[in-house]
N, CA, C and O atoms as a MOPAC input file, in Angstrom:
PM7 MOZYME 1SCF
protein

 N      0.81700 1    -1.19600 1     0.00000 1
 C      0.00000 1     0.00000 1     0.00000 1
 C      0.86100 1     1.26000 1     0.00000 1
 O      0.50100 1     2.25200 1    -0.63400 1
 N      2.05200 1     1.23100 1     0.73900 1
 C      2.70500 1     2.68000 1     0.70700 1
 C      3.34300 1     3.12100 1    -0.38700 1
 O      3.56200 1     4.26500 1    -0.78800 1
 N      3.72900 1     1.60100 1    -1.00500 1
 C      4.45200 1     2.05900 1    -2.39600 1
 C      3.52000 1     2.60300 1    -3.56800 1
 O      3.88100 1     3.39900 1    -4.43500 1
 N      1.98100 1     1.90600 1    -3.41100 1
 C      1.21500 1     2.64700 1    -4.11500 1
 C      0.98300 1     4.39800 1    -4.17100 1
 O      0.96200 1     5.07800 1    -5.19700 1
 N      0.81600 1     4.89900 1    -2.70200 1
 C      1.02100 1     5.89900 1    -2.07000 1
 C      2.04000 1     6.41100 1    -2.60300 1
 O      1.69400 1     7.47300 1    -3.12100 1
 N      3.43700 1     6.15900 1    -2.79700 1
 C      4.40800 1     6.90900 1    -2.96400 1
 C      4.54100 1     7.06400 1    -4.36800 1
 O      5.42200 1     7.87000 1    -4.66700 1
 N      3.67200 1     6.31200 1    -5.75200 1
 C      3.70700 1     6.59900 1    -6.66900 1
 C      2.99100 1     7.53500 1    -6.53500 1
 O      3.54500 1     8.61500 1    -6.32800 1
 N      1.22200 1     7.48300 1    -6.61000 1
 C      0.32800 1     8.39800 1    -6.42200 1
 C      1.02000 1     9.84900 1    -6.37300 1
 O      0.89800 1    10.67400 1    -7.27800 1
 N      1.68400 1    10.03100 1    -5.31900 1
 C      2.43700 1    10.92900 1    -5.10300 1
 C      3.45600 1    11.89200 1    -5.82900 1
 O      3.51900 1    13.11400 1    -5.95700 1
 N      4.36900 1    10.63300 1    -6.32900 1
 C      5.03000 1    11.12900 1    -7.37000 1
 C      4.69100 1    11.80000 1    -8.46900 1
 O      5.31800 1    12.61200 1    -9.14900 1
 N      3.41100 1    11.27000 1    -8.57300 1
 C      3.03000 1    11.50500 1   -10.45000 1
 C      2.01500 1    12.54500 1   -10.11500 1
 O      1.44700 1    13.11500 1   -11.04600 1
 N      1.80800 1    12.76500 1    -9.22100 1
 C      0.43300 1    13.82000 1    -9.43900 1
 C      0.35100 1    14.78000 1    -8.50400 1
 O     -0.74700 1    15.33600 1    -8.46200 1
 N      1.45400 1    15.28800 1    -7.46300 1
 C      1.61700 1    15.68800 1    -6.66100 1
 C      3.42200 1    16.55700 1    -6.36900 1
 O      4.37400 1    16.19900 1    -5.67600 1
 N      3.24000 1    17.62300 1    -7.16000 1
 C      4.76600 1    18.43100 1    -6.77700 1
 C      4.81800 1    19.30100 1    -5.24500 1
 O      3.93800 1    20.07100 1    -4.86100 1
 N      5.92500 1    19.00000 1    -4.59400 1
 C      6.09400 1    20.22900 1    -3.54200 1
 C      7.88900 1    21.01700 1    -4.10900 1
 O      8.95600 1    20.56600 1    -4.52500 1
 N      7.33100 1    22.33500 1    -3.79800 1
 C      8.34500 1    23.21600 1    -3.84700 1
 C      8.41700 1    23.24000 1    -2.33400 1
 O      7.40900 1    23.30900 1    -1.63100 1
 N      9.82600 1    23.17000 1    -1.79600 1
 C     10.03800 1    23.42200 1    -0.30100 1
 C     10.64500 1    24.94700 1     0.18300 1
 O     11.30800 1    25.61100 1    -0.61400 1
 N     10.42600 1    25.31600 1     1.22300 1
 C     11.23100 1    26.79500 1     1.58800 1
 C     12.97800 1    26.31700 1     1.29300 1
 O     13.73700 1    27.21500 1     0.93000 1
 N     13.38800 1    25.26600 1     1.42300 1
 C     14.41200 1    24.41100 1     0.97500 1
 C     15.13000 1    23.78800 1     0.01900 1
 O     14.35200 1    22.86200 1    -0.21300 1
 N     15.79900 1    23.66100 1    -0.51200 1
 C     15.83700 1    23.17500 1    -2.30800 1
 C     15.83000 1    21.33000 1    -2.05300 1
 O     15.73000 1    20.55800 1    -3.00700 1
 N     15.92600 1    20.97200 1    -0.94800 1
 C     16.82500 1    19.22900 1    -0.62000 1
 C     17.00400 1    18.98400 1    -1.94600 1
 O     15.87300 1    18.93100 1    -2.42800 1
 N     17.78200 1    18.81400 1    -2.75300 1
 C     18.56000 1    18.27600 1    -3.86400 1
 C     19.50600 1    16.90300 1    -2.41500 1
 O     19.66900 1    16.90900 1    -1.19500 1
 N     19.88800 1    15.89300 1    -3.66000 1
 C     20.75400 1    15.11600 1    -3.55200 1
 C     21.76200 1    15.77100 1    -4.39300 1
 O     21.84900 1    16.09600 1    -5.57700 1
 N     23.02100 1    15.89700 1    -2.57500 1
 C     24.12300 1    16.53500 1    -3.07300 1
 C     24.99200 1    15.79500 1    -3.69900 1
 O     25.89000 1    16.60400 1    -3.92900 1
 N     25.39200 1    14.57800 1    -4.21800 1
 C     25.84200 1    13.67500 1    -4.72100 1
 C     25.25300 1    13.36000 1    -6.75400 1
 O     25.56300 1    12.60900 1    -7.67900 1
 N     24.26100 1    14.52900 1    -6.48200 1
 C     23.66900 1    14.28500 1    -8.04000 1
 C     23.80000 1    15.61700 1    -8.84900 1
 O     23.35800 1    16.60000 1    -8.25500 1
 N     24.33000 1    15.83500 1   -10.10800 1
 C     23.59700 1    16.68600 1   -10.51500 1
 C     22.59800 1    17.24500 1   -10.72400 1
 O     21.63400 1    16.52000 1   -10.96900 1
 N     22.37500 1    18.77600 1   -10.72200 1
 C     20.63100 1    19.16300 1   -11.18800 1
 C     20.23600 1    18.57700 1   -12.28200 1
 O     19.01500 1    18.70200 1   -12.38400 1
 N     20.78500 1    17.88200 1   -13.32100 1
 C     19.84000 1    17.26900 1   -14.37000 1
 C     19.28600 1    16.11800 1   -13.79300 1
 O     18.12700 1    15.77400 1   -14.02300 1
 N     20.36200 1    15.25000 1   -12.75100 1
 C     20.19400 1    14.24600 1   -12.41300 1
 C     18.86500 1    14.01400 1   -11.41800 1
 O     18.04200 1    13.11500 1   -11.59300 1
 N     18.81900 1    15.04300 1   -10.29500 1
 C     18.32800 1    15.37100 1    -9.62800 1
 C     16.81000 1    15.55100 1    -9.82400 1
 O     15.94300 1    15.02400 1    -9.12800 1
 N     16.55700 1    16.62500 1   -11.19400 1
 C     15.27000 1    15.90000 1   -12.07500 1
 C     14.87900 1    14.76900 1   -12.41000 1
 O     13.87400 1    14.21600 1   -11.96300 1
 N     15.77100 1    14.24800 1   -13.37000 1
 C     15.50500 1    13.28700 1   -13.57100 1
 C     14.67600 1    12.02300 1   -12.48500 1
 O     13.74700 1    11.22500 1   -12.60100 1
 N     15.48500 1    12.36200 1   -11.61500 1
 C     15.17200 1    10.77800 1   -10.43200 1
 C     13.49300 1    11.49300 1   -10.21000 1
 O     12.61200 1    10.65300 1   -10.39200 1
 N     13.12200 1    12.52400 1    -9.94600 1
 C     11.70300 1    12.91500 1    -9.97900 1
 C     10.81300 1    12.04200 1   -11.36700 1
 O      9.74100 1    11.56300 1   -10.99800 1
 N     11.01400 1    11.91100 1   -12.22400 1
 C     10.58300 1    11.20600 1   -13.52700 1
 C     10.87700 1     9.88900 1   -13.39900 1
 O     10.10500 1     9.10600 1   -13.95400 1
 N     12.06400 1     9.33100 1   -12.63700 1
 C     12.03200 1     8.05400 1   -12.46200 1
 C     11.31600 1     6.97200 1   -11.60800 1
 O     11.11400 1     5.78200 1   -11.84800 1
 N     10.83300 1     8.12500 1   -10.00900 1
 C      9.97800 1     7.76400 1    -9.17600 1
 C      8.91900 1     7.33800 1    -9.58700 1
 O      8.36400 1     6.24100 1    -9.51600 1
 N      8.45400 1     9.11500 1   -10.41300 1
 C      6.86000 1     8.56200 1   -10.69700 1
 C      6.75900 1     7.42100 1   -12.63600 1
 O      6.13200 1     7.47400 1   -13.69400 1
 N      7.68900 1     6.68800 1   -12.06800 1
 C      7.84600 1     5.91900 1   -13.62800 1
 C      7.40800 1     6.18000 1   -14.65000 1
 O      6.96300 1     5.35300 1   -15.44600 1
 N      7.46900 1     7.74900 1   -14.86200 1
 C      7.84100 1     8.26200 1   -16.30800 1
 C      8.95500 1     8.46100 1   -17.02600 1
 O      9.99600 1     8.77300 1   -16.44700 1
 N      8.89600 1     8.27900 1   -18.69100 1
 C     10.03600 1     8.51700 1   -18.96000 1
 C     10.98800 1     9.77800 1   -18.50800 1
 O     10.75300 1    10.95700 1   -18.24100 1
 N     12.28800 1     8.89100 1   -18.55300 1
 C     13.19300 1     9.82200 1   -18.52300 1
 C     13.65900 1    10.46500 1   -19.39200 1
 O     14.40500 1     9.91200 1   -20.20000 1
 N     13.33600 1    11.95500 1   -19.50600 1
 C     13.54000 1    12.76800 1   -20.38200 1
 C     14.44600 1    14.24500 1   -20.64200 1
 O     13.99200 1    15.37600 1   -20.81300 1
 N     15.62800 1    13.87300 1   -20.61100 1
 C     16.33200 1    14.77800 1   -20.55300 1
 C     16.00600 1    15.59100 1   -21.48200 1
 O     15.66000 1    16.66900 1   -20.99900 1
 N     15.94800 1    15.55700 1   -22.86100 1
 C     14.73100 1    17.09800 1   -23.34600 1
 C     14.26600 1    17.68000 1   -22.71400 1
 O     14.46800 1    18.89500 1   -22.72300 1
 N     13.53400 1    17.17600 1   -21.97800 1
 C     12.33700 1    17.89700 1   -21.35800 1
 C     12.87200 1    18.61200 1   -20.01900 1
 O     12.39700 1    19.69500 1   -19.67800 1
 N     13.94900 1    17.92500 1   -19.21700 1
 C     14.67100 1    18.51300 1   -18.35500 1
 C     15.33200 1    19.70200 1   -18.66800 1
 O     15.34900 1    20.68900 1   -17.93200 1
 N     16.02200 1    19.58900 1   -20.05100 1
 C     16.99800 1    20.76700 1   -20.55300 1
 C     15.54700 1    21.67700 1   -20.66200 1
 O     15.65900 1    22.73600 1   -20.04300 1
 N     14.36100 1    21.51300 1   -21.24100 1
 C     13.74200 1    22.88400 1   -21.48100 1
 C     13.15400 1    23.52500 1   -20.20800 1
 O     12.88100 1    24.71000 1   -20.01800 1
 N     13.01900 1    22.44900 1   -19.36400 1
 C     12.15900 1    23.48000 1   -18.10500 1
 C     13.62500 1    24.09500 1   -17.51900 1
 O     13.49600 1    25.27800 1   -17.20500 1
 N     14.54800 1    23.73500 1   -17.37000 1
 C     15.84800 1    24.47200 1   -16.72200 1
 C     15.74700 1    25.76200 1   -17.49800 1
 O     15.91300 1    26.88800 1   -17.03000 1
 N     15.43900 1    25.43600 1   -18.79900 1
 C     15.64500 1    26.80600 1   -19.95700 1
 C     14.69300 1    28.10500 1   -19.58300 1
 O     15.09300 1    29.26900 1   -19.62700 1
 N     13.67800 1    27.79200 1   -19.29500 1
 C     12.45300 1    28.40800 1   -18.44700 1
 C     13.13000 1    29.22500 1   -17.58500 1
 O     13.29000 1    30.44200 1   -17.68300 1
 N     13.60100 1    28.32300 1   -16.55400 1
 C     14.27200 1    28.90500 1   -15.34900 1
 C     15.39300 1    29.49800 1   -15.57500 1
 O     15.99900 1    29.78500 1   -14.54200 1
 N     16.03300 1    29.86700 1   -16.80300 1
 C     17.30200 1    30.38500 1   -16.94600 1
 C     18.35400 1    29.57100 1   -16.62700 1
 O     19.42500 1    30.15600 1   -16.45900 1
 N     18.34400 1    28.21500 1   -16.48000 1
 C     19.66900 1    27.39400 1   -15.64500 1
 C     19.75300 1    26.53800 1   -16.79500 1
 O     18.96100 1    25.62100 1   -16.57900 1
 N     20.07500 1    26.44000 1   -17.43600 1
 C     19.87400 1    25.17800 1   -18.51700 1
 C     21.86900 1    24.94300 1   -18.19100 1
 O     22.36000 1    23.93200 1   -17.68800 1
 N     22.75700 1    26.34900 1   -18.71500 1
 C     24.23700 1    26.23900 1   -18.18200 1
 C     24.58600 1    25.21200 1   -16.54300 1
 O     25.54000 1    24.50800 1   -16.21200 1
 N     23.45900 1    25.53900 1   -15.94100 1
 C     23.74100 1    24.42700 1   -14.15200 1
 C     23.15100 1    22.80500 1   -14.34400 1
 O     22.80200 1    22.10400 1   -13.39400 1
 N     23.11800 1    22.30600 1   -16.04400 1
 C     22.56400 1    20.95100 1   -15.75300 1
 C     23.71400 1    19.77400 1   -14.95100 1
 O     23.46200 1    18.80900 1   -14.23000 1
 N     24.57300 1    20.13800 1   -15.26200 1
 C     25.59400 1    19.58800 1   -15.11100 1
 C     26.19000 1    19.74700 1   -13.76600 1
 O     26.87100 1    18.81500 1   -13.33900 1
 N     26.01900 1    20.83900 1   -13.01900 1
 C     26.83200 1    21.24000 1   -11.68700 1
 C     26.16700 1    20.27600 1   -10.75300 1
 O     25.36100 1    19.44100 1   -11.16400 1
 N     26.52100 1    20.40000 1    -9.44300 1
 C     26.17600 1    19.73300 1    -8.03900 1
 C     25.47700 1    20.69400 1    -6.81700 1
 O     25.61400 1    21.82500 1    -6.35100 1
 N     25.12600 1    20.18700 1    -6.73200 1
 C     24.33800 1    21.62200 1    -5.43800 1
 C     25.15400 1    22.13400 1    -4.78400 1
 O     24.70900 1    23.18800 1    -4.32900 1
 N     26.69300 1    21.83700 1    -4.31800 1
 C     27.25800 1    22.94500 1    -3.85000 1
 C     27.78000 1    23.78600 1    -4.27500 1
 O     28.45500 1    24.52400 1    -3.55700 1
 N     27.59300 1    24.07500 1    -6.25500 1
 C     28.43800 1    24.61700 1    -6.70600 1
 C     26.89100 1    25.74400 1    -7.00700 1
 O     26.91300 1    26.59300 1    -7.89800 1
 N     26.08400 1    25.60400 1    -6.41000 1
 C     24.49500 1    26.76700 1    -6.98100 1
 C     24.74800 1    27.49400 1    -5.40600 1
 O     25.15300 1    27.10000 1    -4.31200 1
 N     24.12700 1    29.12700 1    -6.14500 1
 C     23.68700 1    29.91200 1    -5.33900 1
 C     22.42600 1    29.02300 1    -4.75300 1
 O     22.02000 1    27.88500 1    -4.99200 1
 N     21.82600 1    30.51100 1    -3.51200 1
 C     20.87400 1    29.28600 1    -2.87300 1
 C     19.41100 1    29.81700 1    -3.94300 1
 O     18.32200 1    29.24400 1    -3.92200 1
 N     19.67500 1    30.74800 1    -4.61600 1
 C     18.19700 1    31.07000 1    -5.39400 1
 C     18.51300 1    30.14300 1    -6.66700 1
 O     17.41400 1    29.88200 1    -7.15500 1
 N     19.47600 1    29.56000 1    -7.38500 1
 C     19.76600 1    28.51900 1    -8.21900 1
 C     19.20900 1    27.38100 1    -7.89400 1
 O     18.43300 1    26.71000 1    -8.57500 1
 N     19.89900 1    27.02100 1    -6.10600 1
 C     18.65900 1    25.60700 1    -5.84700 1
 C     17.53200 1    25.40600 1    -6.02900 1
 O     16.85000 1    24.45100 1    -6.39900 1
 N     17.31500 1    26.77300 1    -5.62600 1
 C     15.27500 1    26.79200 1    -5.65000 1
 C     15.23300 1    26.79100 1    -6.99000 1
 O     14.96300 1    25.61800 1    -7.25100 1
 N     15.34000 1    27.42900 1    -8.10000 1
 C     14.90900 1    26.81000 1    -9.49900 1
 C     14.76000 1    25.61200 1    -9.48800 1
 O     13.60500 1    25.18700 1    -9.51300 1
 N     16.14600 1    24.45500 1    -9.43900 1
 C     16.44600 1    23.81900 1    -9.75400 1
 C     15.49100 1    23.11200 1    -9.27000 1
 O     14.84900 1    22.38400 1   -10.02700 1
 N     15.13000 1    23.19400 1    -7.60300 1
 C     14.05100 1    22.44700 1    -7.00700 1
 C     12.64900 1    22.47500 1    -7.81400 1
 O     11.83500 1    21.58800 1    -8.07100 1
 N     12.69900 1    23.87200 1    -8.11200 1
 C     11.19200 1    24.22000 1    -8.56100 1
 C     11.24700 1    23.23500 1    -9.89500 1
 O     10.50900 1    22.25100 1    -9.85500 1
 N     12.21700 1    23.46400 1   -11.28800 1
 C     12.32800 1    22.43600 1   -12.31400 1
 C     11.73100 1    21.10600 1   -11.68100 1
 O     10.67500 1    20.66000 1   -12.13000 1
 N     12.39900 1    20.47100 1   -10.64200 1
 C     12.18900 1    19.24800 1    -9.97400 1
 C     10.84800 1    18.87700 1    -9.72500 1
 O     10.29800 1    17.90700 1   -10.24700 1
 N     10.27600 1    19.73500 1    -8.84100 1
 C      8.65000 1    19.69800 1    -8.99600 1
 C      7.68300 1    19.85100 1    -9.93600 1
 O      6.57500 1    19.36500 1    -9.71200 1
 N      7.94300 1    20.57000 1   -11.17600 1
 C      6.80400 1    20.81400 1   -12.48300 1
 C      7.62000 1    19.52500 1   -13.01600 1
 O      6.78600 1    18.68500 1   -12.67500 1
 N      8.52400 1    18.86500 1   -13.53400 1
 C      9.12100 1    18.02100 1   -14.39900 1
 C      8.09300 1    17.01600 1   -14.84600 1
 O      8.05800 1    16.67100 1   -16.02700 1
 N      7.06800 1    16.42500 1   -13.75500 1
 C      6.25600 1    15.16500 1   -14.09100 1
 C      4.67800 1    15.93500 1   -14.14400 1
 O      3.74600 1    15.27400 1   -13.68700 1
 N      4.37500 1    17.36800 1   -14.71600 1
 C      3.06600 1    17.95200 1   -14.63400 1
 C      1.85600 1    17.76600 1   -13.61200 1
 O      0.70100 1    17.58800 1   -13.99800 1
 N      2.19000 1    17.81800 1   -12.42200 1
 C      1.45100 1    17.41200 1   -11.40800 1
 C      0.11700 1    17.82500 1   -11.32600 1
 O     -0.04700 1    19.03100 1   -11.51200 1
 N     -0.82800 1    17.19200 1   -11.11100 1
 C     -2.16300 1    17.60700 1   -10.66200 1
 C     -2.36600 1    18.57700 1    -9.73000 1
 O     -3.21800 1    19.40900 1   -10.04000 1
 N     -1.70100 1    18.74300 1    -8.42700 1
 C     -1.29400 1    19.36700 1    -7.53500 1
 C      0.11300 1    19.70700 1    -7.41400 1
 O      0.96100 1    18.82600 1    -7.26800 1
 N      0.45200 1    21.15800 1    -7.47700 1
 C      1.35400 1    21.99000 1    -6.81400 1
 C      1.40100 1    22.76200 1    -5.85600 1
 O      1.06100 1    23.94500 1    -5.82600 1
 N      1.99600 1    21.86100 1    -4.70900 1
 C      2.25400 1    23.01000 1    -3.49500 1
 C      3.82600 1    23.59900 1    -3.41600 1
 O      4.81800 1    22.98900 1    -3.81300 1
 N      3.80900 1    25.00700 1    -2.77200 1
 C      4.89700 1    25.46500 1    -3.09400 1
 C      5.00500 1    26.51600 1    -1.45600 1
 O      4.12600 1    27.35200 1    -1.24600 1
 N      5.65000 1    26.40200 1    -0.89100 1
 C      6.22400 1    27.24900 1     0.36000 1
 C      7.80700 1    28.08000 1    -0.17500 1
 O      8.96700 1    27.73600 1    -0.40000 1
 N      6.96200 1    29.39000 1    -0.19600 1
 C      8.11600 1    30.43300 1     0.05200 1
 C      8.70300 1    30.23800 1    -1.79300 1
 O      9.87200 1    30.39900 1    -2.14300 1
 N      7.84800 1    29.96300 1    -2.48600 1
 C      8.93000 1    29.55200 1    -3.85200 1
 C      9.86300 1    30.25800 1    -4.46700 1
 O     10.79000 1    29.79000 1    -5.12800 1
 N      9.60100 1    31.56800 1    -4.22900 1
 C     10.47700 1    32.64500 1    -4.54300 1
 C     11.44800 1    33.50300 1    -3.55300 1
 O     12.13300 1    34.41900 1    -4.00700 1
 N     11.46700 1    33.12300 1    -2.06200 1
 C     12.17100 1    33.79700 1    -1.14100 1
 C     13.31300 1    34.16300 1    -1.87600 1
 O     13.51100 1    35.34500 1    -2.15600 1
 N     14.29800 1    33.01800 1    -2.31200 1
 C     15.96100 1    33.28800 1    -2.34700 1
 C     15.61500 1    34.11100 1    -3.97000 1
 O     16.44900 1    33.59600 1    -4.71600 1
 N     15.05400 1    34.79400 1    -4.53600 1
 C     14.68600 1    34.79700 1    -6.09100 1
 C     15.08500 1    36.33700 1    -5.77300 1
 O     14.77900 1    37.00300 1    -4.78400 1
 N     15.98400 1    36.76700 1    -7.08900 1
 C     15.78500 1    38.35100 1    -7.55800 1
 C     14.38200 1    38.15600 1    -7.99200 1
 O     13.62800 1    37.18600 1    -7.93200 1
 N     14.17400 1    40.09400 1    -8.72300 1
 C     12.78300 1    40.04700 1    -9.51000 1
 C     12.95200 1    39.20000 1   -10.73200 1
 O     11.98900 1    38.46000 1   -10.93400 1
 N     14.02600 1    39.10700 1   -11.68600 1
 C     13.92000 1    38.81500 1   -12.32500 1
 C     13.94500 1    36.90800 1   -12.57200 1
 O     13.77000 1    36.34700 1   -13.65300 1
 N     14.16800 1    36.34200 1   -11.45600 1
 C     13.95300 1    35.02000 1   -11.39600 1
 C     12.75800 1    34.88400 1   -10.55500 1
 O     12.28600 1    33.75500 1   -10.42700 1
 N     12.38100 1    35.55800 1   -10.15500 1
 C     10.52900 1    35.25500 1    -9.83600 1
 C      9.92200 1    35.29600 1   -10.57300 1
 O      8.97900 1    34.50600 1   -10.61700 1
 N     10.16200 1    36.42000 1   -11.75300 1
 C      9.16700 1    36.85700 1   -12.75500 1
 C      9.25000 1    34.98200 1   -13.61200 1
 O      8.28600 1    34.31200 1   -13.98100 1
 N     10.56600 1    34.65600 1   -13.67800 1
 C     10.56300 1    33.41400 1   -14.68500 1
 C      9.85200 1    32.22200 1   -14.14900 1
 O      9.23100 1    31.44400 1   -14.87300 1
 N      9.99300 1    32.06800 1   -12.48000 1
 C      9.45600 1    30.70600 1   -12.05100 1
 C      7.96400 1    31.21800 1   -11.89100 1
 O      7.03100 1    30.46700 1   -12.17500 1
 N      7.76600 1    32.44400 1   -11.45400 1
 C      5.71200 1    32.71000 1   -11.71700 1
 C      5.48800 1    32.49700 1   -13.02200 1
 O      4.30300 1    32.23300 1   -13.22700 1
 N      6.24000 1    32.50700 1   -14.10800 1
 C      5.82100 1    32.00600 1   -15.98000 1
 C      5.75500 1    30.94400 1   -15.80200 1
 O      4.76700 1    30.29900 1   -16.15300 1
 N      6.97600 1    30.31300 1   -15.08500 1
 C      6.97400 1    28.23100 1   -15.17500 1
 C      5.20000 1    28.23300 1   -14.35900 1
 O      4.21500 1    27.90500 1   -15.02100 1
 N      5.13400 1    28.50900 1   -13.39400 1
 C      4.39600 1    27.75500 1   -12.66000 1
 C      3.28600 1    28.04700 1   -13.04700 1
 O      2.55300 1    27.07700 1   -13.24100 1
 N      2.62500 1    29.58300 1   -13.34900 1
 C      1.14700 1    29.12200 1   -14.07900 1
 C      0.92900 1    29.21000 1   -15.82400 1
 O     -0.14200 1    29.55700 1   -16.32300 1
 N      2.19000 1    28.81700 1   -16.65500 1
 C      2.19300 1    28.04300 1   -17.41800 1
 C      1.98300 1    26.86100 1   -17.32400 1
 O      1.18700 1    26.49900 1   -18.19100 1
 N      2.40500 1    25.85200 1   -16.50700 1
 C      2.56400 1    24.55300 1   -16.22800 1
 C      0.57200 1    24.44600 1   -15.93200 1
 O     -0.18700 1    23.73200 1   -16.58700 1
 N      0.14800 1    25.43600 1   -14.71500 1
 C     -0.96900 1    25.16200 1   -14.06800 1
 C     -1.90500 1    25.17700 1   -15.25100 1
 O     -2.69200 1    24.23700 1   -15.36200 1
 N     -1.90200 1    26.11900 1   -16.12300 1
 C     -2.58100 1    26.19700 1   -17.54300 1
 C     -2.69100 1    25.31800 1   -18.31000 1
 O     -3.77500 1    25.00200 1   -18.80100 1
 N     -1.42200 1    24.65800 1   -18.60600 1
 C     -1.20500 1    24.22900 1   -19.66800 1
 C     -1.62200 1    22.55300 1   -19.41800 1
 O     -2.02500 1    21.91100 1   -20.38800 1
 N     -1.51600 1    21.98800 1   -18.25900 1
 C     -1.75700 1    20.98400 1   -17.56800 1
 C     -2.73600 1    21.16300 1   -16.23000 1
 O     -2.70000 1    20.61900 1   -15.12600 1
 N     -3.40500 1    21.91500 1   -16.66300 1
 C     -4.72300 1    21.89100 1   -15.68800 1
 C     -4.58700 1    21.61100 1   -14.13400 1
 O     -5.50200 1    21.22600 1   -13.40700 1
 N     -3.17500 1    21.89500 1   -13.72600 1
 C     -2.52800 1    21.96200 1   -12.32200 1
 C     -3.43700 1    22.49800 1   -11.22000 1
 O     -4.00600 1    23.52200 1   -11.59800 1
 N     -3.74100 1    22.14800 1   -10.02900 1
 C     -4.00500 1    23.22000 1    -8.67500 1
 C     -2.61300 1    23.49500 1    -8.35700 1
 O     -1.59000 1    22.82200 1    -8.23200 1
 N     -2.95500 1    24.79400 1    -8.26600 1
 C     -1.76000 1    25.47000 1    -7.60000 1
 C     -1.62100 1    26.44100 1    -6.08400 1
 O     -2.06200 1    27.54100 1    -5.74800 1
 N     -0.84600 1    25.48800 1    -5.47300 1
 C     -1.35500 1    26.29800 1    -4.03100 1
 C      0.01600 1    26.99300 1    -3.37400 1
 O      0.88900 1    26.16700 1    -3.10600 1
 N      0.35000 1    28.43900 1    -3.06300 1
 C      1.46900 1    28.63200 1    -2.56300 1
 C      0.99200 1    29.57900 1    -1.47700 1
 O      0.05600 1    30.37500 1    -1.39600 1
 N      2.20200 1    29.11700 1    -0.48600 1
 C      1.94900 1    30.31400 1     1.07300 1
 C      3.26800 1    30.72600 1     0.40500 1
 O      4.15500 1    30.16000 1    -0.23500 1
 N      2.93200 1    32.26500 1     0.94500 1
 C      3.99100 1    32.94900 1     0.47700 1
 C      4.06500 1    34.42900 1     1.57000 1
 O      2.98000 1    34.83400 1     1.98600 1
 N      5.26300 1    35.13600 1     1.96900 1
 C      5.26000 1    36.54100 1     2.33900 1
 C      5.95600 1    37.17400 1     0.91400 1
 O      6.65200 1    38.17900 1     1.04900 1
 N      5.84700 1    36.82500 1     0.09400 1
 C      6.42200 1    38.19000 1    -1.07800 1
 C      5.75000 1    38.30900 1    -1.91000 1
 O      5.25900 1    37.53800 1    -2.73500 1
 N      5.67500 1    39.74800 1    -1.64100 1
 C      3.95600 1    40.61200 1    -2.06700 1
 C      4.47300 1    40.90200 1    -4.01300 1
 O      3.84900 1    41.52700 1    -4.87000 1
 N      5.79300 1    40.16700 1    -4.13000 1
 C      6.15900 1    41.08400 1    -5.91100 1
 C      5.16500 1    39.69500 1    -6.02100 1
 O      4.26500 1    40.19400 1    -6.69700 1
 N      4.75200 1    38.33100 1    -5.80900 1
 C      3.80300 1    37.76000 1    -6.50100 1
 C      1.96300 1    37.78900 1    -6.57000 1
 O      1.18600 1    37.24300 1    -7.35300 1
 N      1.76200 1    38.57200 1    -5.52800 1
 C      0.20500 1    39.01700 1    -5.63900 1
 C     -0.33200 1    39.39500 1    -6.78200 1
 O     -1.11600 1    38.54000 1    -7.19200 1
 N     -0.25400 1    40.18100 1    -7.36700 1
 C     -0.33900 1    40.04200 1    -9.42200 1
 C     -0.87600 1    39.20100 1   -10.09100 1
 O     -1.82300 1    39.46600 1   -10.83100 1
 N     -0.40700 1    38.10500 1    -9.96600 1
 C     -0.58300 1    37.01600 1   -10.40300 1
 C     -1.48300 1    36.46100 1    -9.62900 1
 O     -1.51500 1    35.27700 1    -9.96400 1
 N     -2.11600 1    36.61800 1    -8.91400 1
 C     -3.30100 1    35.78200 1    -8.54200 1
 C     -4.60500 1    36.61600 1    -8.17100 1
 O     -4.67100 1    37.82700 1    -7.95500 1
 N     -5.46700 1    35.81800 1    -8.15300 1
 C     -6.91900 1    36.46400 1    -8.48900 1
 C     -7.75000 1    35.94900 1    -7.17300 1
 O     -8.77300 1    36.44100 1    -6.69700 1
 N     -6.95000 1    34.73000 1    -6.69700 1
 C     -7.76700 1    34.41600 1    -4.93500 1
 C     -6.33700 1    34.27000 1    -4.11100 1
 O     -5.34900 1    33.55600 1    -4.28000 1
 N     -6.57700 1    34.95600 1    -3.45400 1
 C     -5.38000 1    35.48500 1    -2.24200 1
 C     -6.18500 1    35.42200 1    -0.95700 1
 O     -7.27400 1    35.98300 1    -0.83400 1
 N     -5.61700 1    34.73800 1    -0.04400 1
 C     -6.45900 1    34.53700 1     1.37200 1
 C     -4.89100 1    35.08300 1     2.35100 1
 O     -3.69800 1    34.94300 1     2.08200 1
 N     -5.53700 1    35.67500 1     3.44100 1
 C     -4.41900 1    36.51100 1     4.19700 1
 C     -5.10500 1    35.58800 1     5.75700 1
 O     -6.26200 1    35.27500 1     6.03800 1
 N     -3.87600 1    35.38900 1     6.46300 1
 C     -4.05700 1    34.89300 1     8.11100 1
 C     -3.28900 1    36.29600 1     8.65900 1
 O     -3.13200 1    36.48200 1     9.86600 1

């Protein structure tokens, strides 16, 4: 039953963390990848090189997480989570470590992705440069 669970999961279910957890032992292509391998979809490095491209990192497929800034991880993480088009996207803090101009790119990834693949998309967030972009905003 859990392994069922942990596919379920895989394939239809992305989290962005306030955290990047990459496996520091893998590259960021690699690092995708194993996301596509969980939820036993192909492995598609195409498809890896273009969402990095999105994110501006396509040059970091190759590096290791200690060689990324910490707003590089979070792409890289974020790539990690859209890679298998999830039904559900949750995302904490997705843009903290982000200039404007790498928020502006991962708010394109993410409700491109939600569009384009009919995604829920759910993020807690304190950074008000993404309010714009959304049309139901709930405040605690």
């Amino acid at each position: 039953m859990k392994k069922k669970g942990n596919l379920f999961r895989a394939q239809n279910i992305g989290f962005i963390f306030q955290d990047a957890h990459l496996l520091k032992n893998l590259t960021v292509a690699e690092n995708i990848i194993l996301a596509q391998y969980l939820a036993k979809a192909k492995q598609d490095k195409q498809a890896v090189m273009a969402v990095l491209d999105k994110l501006q990192m396509q040059e970091k497929a190759d590096a290791y997480p200690h060689e990324l800034s910490r707003g590089q991880l979070q792409r890289a993480a974020i790539a990690r989570a859209v890679i298998n088009n999830p039904k559900i996207l949750i995302a904490d803090e997705p843009t903290a470590a982000l200039d404007d101009t790498n928020t502006k790119y991962v708010m394109d990834l993410l409700f491109d992705t939600a569009e384009k693949f009919d995604v829920t998309l759910l993020i807690a967030t304190h950074d008000t440069r993404i309010k714009p972009y959304f049309q139901n905003t709930y405040q605690l």
